[in-house]
GUKOLVO-505551 format. One line per field, with one value per residue: residue number from 1; residue in one letter; chain; x, y, z negated of N, C-alpha, C in turn. Coordinates in steps of 0.1 Angstrom, whole numbers, plus 5000, padded with zeros to 4 digits. Layout:
i = (NUM,...)
aa = (A,...)
ch = (A,...)
n_u = (X,...)
n_v = (Y,...)
n_w = (Z,...)
ca_u = (X,...)
ca_v = (Y,...)
ca_w = (Z,...)
c_u = (X,...)
c_v = (Y,...)
c_w = (Z,...)
***
This chain:
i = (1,2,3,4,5,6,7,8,9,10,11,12,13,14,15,16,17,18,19,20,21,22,23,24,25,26,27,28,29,30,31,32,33,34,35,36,37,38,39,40,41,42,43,44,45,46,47,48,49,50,51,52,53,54,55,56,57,58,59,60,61,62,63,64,65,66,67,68,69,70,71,72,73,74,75,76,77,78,79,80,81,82,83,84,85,86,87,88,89,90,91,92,93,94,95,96,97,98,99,100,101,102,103,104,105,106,107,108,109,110,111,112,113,114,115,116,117,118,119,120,121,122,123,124,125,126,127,128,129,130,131,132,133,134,135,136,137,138,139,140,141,142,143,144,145,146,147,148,149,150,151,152,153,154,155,156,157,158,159,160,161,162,163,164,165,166,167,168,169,170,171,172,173,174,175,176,177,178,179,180,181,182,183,184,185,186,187,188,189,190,191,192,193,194,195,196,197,198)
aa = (X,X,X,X,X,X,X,X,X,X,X,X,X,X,X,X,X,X,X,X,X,X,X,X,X,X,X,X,X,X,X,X,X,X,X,X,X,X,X,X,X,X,X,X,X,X,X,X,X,X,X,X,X,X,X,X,X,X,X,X,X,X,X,X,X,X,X,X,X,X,X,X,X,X,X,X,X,X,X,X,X,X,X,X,X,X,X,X,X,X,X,X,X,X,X,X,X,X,X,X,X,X,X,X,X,X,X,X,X,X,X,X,X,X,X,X,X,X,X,X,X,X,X,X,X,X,X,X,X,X,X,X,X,X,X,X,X,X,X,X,X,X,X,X,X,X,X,X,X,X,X,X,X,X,X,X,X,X,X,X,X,X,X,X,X,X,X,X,X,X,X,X,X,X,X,X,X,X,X,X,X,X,X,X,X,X,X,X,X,X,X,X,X,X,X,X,X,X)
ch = (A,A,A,A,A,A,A,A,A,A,A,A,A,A,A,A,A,A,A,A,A,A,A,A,A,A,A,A,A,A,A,A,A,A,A,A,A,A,A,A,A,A,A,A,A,A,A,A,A,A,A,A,A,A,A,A,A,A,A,A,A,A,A,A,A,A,A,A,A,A,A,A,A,A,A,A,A,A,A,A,A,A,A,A,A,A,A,A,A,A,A,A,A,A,A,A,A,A,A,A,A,A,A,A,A,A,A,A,A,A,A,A,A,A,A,A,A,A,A,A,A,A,A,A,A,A,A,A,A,A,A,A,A,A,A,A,A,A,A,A,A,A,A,A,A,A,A,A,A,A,A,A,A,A,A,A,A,A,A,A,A,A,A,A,A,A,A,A,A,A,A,A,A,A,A,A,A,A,A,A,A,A,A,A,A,A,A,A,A,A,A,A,A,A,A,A,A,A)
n_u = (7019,7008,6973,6971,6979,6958,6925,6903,6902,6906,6940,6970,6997,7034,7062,7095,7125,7152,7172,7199,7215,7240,7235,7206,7170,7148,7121,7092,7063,7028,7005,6968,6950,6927,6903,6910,6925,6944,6975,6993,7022,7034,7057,7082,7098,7128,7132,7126,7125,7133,7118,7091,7084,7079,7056,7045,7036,7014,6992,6987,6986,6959,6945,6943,6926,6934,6966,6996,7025,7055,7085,7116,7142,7176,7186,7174,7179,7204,7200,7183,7193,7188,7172,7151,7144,7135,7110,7098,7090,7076,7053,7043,7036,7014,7000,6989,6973,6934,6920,6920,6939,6936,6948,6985,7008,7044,7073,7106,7117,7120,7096,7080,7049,7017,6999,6985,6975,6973,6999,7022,7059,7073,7098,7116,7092,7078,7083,7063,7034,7009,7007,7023,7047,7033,7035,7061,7071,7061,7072,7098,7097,7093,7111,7138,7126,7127,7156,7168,7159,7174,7198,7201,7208,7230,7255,7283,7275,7266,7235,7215,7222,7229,7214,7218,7231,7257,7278,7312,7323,7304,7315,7340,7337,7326,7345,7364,7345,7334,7308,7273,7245,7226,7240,7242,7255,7263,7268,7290,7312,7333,7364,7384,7377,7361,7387,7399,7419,7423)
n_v = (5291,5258,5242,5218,5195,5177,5185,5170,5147,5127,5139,5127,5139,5135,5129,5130,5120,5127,5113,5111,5107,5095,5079,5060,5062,5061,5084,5091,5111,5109,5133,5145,5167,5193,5202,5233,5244,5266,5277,5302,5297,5268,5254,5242,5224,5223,5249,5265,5270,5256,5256,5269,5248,5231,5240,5246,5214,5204,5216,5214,5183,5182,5194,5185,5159,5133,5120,5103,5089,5071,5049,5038,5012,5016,4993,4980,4996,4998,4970,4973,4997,5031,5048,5031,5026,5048,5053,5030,5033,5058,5043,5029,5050,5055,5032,5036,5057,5070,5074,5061,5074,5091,5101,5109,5130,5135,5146,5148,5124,5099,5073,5045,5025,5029,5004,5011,5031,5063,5085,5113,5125,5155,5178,5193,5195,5201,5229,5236,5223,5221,5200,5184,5197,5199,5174,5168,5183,5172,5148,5152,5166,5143,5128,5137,5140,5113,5109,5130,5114,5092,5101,5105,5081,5077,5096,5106,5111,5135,5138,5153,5181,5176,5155,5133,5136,5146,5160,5173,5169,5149,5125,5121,5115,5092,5076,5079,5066,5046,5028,5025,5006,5022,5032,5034,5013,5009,5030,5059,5063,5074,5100,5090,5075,5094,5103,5126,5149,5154)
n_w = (7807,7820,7814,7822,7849,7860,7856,7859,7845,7815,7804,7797,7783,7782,7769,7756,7726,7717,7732,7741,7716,7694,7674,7660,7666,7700,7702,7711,7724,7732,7743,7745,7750,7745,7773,7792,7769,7750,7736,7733,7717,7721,7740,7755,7731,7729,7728,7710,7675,7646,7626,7639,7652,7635,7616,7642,7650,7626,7640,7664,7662,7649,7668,7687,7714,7713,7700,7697,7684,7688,7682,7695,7688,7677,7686,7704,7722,7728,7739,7760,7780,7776,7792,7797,7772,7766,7784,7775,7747,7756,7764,7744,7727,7744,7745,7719,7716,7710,7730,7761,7785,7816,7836,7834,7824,7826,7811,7832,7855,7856,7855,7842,7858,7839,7827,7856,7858,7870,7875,7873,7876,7862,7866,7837,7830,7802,7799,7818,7811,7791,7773,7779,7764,7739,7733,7736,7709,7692,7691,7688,7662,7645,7651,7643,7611,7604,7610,7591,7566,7568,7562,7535,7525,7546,7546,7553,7581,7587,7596,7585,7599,7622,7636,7644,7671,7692,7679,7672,7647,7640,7657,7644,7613,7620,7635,7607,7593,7603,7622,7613,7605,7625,7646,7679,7698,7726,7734,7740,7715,7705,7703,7711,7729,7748,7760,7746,7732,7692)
ca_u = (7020,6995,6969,6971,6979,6944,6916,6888,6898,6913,6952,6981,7013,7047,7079,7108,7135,7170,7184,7213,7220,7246,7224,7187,7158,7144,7111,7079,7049,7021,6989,6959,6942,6911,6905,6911,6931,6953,6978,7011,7034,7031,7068,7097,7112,7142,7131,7116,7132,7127,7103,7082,7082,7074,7044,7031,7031,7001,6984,6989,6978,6946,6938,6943,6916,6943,6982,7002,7038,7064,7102,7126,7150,7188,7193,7169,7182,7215,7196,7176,7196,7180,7161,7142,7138,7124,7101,7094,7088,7062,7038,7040,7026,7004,6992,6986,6963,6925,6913,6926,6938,6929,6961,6993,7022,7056,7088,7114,7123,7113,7088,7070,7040,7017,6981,6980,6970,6979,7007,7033,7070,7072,7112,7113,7076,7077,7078,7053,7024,7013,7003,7041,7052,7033,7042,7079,7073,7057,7087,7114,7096,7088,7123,7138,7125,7134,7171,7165,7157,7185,7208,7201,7221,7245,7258,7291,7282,7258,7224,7209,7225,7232,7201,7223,7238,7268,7289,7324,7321,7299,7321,7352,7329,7327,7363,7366,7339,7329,7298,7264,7237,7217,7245,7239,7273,7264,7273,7304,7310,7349,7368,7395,7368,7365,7402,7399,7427,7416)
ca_v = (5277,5256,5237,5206,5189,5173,5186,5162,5131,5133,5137,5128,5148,5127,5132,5119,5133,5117,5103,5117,5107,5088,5071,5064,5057,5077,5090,5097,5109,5112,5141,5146,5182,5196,5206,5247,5245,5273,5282,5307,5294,5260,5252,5230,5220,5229,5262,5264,5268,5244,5265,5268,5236,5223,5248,5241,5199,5200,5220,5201,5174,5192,5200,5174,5146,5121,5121,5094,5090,5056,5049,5024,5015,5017,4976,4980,5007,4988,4959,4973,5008,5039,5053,5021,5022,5061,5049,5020,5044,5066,5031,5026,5058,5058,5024,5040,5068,5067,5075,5059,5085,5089,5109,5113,5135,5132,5153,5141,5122,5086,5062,5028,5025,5022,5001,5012,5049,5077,5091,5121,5129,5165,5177,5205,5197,5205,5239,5243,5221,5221,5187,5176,5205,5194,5158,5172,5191,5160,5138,5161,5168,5128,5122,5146,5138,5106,5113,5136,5106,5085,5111,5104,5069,5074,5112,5112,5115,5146,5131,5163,5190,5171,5144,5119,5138,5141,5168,5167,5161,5137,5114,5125,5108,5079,5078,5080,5056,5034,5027,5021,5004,5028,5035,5029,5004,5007,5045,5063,5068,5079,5109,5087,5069,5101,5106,5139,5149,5163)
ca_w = (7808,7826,7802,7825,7860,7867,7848,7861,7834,7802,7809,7786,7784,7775,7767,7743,7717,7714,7745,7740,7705,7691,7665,7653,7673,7708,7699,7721,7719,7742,7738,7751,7748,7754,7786,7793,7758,7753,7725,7734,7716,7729,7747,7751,7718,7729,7730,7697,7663,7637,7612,7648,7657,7621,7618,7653,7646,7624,7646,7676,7656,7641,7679,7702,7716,7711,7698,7690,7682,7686,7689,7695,7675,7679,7686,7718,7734,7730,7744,7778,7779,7771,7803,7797,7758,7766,7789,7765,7737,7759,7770,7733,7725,7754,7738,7708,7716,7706,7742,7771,7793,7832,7843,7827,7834,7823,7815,7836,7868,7860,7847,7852,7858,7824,7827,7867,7853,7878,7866,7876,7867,7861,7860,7833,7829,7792,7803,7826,7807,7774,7769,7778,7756,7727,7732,7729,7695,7681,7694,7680,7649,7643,7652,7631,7600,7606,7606,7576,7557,7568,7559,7522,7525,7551,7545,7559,7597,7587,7602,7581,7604,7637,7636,7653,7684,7695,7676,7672,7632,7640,7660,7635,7609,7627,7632,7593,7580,7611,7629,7607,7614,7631,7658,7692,7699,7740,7739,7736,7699,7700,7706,7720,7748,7757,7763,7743,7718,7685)
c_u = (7007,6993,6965,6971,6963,6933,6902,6889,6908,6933,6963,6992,7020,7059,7086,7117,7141,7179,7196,7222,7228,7239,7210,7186,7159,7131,7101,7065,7041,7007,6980,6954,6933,6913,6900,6921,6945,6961,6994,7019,7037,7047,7073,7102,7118,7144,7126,7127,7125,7113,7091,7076,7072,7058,7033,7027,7014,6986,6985,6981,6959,6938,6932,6930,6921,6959,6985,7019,7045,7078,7110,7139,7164,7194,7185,7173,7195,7211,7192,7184,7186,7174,7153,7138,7130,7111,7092,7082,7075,7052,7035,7028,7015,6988,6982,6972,6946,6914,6919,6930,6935,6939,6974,7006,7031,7064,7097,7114,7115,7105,7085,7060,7031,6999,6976,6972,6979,6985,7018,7044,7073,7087,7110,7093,7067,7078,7069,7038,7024,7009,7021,7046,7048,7038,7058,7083,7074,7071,7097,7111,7095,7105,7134,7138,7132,7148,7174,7167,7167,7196,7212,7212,7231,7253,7267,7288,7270,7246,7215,7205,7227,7221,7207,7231,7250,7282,7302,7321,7313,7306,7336,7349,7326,7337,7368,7362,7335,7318,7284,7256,7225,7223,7242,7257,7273,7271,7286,7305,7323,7353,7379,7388,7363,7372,7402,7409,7421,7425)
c_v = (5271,5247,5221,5206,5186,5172,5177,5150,5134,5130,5137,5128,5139,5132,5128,5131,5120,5105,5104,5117,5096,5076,5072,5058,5068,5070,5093,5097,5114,5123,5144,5160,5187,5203,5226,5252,5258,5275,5283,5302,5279,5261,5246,5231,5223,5244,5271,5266,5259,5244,5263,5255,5221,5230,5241,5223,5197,5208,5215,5188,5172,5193,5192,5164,5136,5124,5108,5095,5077,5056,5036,5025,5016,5000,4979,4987,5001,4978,4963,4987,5024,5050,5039,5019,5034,5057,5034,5028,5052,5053,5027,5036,5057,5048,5029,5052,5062,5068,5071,5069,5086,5095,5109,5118,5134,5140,5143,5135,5102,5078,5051,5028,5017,5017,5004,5022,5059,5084,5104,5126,5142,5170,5192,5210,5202,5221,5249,5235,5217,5208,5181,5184,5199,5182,5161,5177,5179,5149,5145,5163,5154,5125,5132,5144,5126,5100,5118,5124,5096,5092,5107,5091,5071,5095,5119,5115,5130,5147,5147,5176,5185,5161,5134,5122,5143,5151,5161,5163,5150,5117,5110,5116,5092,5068,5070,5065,5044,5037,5022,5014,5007,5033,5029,5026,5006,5026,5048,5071,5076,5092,5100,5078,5078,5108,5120,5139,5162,5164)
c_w = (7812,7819,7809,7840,7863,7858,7848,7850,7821,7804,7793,7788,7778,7777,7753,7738,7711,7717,7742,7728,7702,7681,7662,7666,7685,7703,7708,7720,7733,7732,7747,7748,7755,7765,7784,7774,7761,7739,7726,7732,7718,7733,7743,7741,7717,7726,7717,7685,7655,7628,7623,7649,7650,7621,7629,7653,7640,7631,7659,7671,7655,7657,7691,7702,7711,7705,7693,7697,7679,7689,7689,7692,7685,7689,7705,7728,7740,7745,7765,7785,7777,7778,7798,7785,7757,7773,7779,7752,7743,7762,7759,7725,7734,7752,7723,7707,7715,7720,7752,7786,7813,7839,7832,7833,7822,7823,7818,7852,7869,7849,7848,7846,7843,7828,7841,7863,7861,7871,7877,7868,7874,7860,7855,7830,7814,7787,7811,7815,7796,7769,7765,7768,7742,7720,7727,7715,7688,7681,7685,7667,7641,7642,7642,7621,7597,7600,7591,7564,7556,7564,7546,7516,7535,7554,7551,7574,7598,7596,7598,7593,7619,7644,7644,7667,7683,7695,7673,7658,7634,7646,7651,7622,7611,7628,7615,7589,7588,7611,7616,7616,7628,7647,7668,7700,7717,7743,7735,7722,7697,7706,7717,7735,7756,7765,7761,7731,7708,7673)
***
């Protein structure tokens, strides 16, 4: 995996965690990492198991020039839809960092432009560079807990085990007890809006 797109200014990797979710927040974090940084296990989140992922967080943390982590809530994504609350979500982080970065790459396809900072969208970029890769741990691990915690009040739609996406129990649940507040009302919540019989 390569340890950055453009080594000459300090560059920060982004990427998000839980577009695709029925409830909660999306998540994004942006990192910055020393320049020639290396550390294997490094990769897509997706690719990761949870113990990994959890592990490598505070070392990511512990390592980076910069990290920061922000999300938008359930009401907004509603509000602007949720290619634009992700991208929302990363200019938040991107605000948040302690160095202003000089390049920034992106997992993914699209962005808008943040502060007129040279940027590139990387597709599958969380497997080629480790900045986007770490940015992804931190996202899924941030978002994640998250859920975890919401779980404790709303139990039936199993937030614990599914973190908000889009199993069948989880819309069955839905079904049952109705929408909370954390649902995202713009998405397809039902088995029957999918015209699936169950």
């Amino acid at each position: 995996m390569n340890s950055c797109y453009n080594s000459q200014v300090a560059e920060a990797g982004c990427d998000e965690a839980g577009r695709g979710c029925l409830a909660g927040p999306v998540f994004a974090a942006a990192v910055i990492l020393p320049s020639g940084y290396t550390k294997p296990e490094i990769n897509d989140s997706k690719q990761l198991n949870e113990k990994t992922r959890e592990r490598l967080r505070p070392e990511i943390e512990h390592d980076a020039l910069a990290w920061a982590v922000a999300c938008i809530d359930n009401n907004k994504i509603d509000r602007f839809n949720i290619l634009r609350a992700s991208i929302m979500a990363m200019h938040q982080a991107l605000r948040m960092l302690r160095i202003k970065p000089g390049h920034i790459i992106i997992d993914g396809k699209f962005f808008y432009s943040f502060d007129s900072v040279p940027y590139r969208c990387i597709v599958k970029g969380d497997s080629i560079y480790l900045s986007i890769a770490a940015a992804s741990i931190l996202a899924k691990t941030y978002r994640d807990e998250f859920m975890l915690n919401l779980h404790e009040k709303y139990i039936h739609y199993q937030w614990n085990t599914n973190k908000g996406y889009a199993t069948s129990a989880h819309r069955l649940a839905i079904e049952k007890y109705g929408i909370s507040p954390y649902h995202r009302k713009s998405f397809v919540l039902y088995h029957n809006q999918l015209n699936l019989k169950f």
